[in-house]
N, C-alpha and C positions, 0 to 999 in steps of 0.2 A: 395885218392879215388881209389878203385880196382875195373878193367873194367873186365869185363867176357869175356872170348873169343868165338867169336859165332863159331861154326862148320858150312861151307856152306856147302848141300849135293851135291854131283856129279850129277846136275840137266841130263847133258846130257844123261848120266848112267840110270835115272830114267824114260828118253822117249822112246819109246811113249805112254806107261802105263799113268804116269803124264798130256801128253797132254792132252788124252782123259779125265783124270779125271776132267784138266781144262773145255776141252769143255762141258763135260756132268754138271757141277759148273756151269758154265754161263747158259744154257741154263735150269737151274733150276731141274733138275734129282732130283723126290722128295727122291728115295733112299739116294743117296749121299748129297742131302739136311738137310736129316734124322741125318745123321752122324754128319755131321757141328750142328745141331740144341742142339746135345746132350753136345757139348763142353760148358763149361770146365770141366764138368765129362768126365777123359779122360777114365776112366773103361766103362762108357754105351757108348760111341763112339764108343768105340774099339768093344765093345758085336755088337751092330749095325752093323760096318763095316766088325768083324768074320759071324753075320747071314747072309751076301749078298753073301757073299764071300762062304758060306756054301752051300747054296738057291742055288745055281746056278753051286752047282759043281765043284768048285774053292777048291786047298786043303791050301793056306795061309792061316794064321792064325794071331793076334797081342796077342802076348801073354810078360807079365809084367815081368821084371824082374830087380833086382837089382837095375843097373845101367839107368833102362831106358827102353823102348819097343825094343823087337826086332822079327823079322818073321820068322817062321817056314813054312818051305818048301813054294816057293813061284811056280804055276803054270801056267804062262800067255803063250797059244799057240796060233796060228793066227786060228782066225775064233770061239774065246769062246767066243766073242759077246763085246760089248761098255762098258757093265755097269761092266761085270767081271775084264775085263782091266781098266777098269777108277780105280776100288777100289781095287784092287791091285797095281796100279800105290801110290792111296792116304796112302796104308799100308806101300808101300816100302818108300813113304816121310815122316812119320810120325818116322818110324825108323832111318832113317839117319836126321832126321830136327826137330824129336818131333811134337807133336802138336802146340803148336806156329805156326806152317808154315802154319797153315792151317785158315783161318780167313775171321774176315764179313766185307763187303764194309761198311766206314764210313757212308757215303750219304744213299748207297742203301738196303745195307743189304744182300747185293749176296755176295753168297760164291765164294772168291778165291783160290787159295795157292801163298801162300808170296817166290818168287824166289830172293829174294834180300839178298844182304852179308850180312847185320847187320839187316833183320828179321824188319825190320819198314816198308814197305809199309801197308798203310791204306785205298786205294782205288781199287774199281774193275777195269778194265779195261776200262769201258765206265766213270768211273768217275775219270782217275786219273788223274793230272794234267800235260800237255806236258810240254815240256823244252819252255825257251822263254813267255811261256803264263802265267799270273796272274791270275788265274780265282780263285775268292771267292767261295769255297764251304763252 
């Protein structure tokens, strides 16, 4: 059996773009809701996360290539607002993590991003299960 090796991205590298993409995720941001919604077409996610990204004056881009997605000129300056940084935060993880990283609460169906080495978390935050505890979801 041949195991794939996962690429973990440099999550630290990715904050606090990523944070906010979290927090605006949890809090249900119907933009970046939008984007998750259109997965696993990763083409109209990425169309999705370039219009917000566009919309708003932001000059990243996700654009396809070869081997994988990667971003063209990324713009996050303090004070371009929550939702510009949240989805460039989600462009620059999508690049270093793919899509995979990017996914629906088991239970809930809120969108998270999967910060784990081997890419398996399956719950959001308010559902996922602590250490020590048994809880049947």
């Amino acid at each position: 059996m041949t195991r794939k090796h996962v690429i973990v991205p440099p999550f630290r590298d990715l904050d606090p773009a990523l944070e906010v993409a979290e927090r605006l995720l949890a809090q249900g941001n119907p933009w970046l809701a939008g984007v998750v919604s259109a997965l696993p077409d990763e083409h109209a996610a990425a169309d999705r996360l370039n219009r917000i990204l566009a919309g708003n004056g932001a000059a990243p881009r996700l654009v396809e290539s070869g081997k994988g997605w990667r971003l063209v000129h990324v713009t996050a300056w303090p004070g371009c607002g929550d939702l510009v940084a949240g989805a460039s935060g989600l462009a620059e993880l999508v690049v270093f993590g793919g899509w995979r990283r990017i996914k629906r609460c088991a239970v809930c169906a809120q969108a998270f991003c999967d910060r784990t080495a081997g890419c398996s978390r399956r719950w959001c935050a308010g559902h996922r299960p602590h250490a020590g505890s048994r809880a049947v979801l």
